[in-house]
Steps between C-alpha positions, in 0.01 A plus 500: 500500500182393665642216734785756597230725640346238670886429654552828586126529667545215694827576606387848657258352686695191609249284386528154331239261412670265716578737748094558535424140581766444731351813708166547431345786542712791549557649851498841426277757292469837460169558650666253848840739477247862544318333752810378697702821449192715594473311864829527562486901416673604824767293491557588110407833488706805723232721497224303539697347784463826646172547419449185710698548784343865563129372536526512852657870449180697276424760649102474369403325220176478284256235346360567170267197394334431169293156514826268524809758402634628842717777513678657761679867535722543775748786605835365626863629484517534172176702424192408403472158331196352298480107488286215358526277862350206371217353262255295698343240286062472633406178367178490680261809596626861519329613796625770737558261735717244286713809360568613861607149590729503160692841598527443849667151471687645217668788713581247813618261259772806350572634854352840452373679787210604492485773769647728262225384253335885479260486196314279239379611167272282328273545132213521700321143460238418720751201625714722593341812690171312600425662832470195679658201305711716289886470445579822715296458778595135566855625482454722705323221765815298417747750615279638764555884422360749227679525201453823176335342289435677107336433193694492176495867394519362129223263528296787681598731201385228242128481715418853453641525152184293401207721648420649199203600409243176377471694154934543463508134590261358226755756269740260593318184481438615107876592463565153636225276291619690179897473541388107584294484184812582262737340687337150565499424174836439320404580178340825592780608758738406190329755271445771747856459589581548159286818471707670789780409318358649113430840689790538705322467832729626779407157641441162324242289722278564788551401854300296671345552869594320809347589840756335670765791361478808626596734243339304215167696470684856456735287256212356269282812482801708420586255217113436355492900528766511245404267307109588483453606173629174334308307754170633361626481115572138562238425724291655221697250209375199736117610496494583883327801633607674830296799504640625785836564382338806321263579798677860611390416885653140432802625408514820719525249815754267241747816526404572887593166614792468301659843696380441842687086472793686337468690851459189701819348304721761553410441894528155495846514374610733740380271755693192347807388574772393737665721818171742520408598822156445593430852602658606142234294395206641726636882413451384100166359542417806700612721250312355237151562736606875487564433132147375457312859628732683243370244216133525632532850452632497159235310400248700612634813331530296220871626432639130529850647534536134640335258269684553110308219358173658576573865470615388150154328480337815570660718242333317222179401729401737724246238649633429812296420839766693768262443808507106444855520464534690801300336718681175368824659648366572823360134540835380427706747747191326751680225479777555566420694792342213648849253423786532669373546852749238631821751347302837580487388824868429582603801277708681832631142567625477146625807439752498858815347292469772288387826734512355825555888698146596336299258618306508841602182647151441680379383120772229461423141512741278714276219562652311279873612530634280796821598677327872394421690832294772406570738823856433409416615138354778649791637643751411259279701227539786763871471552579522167298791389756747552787287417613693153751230418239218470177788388715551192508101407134517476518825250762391331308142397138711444768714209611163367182305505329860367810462208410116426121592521566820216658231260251216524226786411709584197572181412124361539365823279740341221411155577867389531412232764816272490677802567285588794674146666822636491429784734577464888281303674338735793493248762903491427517858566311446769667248647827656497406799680386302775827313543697786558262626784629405814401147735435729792143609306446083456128522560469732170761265304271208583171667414665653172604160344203336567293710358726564182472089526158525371330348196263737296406274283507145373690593137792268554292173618268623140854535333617137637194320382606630135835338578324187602280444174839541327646228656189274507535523101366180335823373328628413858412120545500526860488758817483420867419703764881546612668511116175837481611602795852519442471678146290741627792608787745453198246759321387773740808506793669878504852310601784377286622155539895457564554294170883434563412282830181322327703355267793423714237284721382303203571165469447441134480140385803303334522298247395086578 
């Protein structure tokens, strides 16, 4: 039975000892076949074979760069289209001026012209938006014009989630050297483990913190919060004293900071994400600063309609500090006032795709829109003022994206993310309104799509990296640059491959 396996193996794979040292090594493997396949996309693939031949045709396209991930968005025929455009391997230093070099050779080398380049979006590195030998600014040497340039919204969200107070942040220090404590050692995670399990715990470990994620502080307070009592009876089994977990003030700023990252969360999901506009974005980061007085307030009533761990904390100790909790709040909303100047800035520019007839068109940016003439935008704006046919596009798309905005609120209060992906993308909507307006207001159609071309944020090149560690996984024997390369466009690309005419061009090897 064995040897007939062996047959039958051997067979399949039109293999024979003999075979093997007539040939040698074999000519083709699987890792050669993705690489070859991937170069040879546009003749392989119809719609990247569009995708290809229409680089010439964006009408504005965006940069979105994330140490070596680059990303572009761009806003051709089809709509608005987000793609990884290529992963540039830095063997040497990662200077501004050696990742300019990279992208610039890399966008001659695909053919993509760059005068409809309109904005880069960066994490915010010194490499990259150094004001002399930063990334942007030689970039913008390079191509000899200004370009927008942003900060990740997300990674500017992240900063000024972490100016809490000195006295919050040793509370989480002490979360984090306990929760290391039990969990370091196996034996001891093993028995606490068990103990969740003996009392039914709604959860049966604790979490433990990483910086680099963004939700995990809210995630590990919220789970050591539940699971506080049996922390201390174990910790108390073991011999080890934390006095502080019965220390009212202690725990009074426990339960604070575990509502206002709950807060911070719920943002930070709203502002994850594909298809998001970037002023969507700015509005929800706005919104939260108005958020922020209402919660300052609360605390200084001491109602805390808005933080239910606390308030819960209070009913059975009425020991609470409410001016250090308030004035905590108001350092935080500080911060975030002084963030975001690069989006507060361009907020009229931003929001034209959306409400381009409210807008006074002396506050719009065209520098970088070329083939934009401003006096010509002027005009057009005024022309089609009292056009009702083309007014009631842009009313009709504020009702839908009001409708699509109404259901992501609901569906965020009920925490039903996955479902929130299914919902129209904005930039669609906004998109297709713009289509049906007329080429005789082209100065508007230009200005509209590149700015609905721009990045917010940097999510999808922090998205492709987890894609990346995937793939480097340490069972594969061997990666190049172009095998990584090629997985990742397998991995991340928004287009379907035509299967039928792959195969068709195969050549698969016969039998010797």
């Amino acid at each position: 039975m064995r040897k007939e396996q062996d047959d039958i193996t051997r067979t399949a794979l039109h293999w024979t000892p003999e075979g093997r040292r007539k040939r040698g090594r074999p000519k083709e493997t699987w890792r050669r076949t993705v690489e070859r396949e991937l170069k040879a996309l546009k003749q392989t693939w119809g719609t990247i074979q569009k995708f290809a031949q229409n680089r010439q045709e964006w009408r504005s396209f965006v940069a979105a760069l994330h140490a070596s991930r680059h990303k572009g968005q761009y806003v051709n025929s089809d709509g608005p289209q987000e793609e990884l455009i290529e992963l540039i391997p830095l063997k040497g230093q990662t200077r501004g001026q050696d990742i300019c070099e990279a992208v610039v050779s890399c966008l001659e080398a695909k053919g993509i012209n760059t005068t409809h380049l309109v904005s880069v979006s960066t994490d915010g590195a010194p490499s990259m938006r150094g004001a002399q030998k930063g990334f942007v600014n030689l970039l913008q040497k390079s191509l000899d014009r200004e370009l927008m340039t942003f900060h990740c919204i997300l990674h500017q969200e992240a900063l000024c989630a972490q100016t809490f107070s000195p006295e919050c942040v040793e509370v989480m220090n002490l979360v984090i050297k306990i929760v290391n404590k039990i969990i370091a050692n196996g034996l001891s995670h093993r028995q606490f483990c068990s103990l969740l399990e003996e009392v039914d715990n709604a959860y049966s470990d604790l979490l433990l913190h990483n910086k680099v994620r963004w939700l995990s502080r809210g995630e590990v307070l919220k789970r050591f919060a539940t699971c506080l009592e049996h922390v201390k009876t174990f910790l108390e089994s073991k011999g080890l004293s934390y006095p502080e977990l019965e220390d009212l003030d202690w725990l009074s700023k426990f339960y604070f900071m575990m509502d206002m990252t709950s807060h911070l969360n719920t943002l930070n999901k709203n502002l994850q994400g594909k298809g998001s506009m970037a002023l969507q974005m700015l509005e929800d980061v706005l919104a939260f600063e108005r958020k922020m007085t209402v919660f300052a307030r609360d605390a200084q009533k001491g109602t805390l309609s808005h933080f239910t761990s606390l308030r819960q904390f209070k009913e059975v100790n009425n020991q609470i500090n409410y001016d250090y909790f308030h004035r905590a709040i108001i350092a935080m909303q500080a911060a975030f006032g002084e963030r975001f100047s690069d989006f507060r800035k361009e907020k009229p520019t931003l929001s034209f795709p959306v409400t381009p007839l409210d807008i006074d068109p002396s506050l719009l940016n065209t520098v970088a829109f070329t083939g934009v003439s401003k006096p010509d935008l002027e005009i057009e704006l005024a022309d089609i003022a009292d056009k009702d046919l083309w007014v009631n596009k842009f009313k009709s798309l504020t009702a839908d994206l009001e409708e699509v905005g109404r259901q992501k609120a609901t569906l965020a209060k009920e925490h039903k993310w996955s479902d929130m992906e299914k919902l129209p993308h904005p930039d669609k909507l906004v998109f297709e309104t713009w289509s049906a307006i007329p080429d005789t207001y082209i100065n508007m159609k230009k200005y509209a799509f590149g700015v609905l071309s721009i990045f917010g944020s940097t999510y999808l090149c922090e998205q492709f990296f987890s894609s990346m560690n995937f793939i480097k996984s340490k069972h594969r024997s061997r990666l190049t640059d172009e095998s990584l390369q090629s997985c990742m466009k397998i991995k991340v690309t928004s287009y379907s491959p035509d299967i039928g005419k792959i195969c068709s061009e195969l050549q698969t090897q016969k039998s010797h």
